[in-house]
C-alpha angles and dihedrals in degrees: 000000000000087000095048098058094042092054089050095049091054099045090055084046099051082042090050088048091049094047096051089046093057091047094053092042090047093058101025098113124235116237111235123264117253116264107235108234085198124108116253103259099233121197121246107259109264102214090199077062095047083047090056101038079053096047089047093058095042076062108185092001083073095068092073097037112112088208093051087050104046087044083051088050096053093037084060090046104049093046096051087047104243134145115247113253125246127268110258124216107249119242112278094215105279090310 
């Protein structure tokens, strides 16, 4: 019988203990995080991103624009990780 009381004494008693903890962790105030003084570091504008952002708002008119495809060219290029080809000479009229 002994055994029994004192094991539910110190259960109320490590209860009692847990419950006080988390009262005192749920009002105890944060201190504020330190302002950076440092600049915010910007990436440098990327202009195949500008052409994109442009062609997205132009919507189906795009399709048609010599400067959307040839930005949607690059941007496929350069996320499948290919090099761009090479420019090739036009046809000088069957000579």
């Amino acid at each position: 019988m002994e055994g029994k009381v004192l094991a539910r004494i110190a259960a109320i008693v490590f209860v009692a203990i847990a419950i006080t903890a988390t009262v005192i962790e749920m009002t105890r105030e944060d201190d504020p995080a330190p302002v950076s003084t440092a600049p915010a570091l910007q990436p440098p504008a990327d202009p195949l991103r500008e052409t994109l952002r442009r062609c997205q708002q132009l919507g189906e008119a795009a399709g048609s624009d010599a400067d959307c495809l040839a930005a949607w060219a690059e941007n496929r290029d350069r996320f499948l990780g290919r090099t761009p080809a090479p420019a090739t000479p036009a046809p000088n009229g069957g000579q």
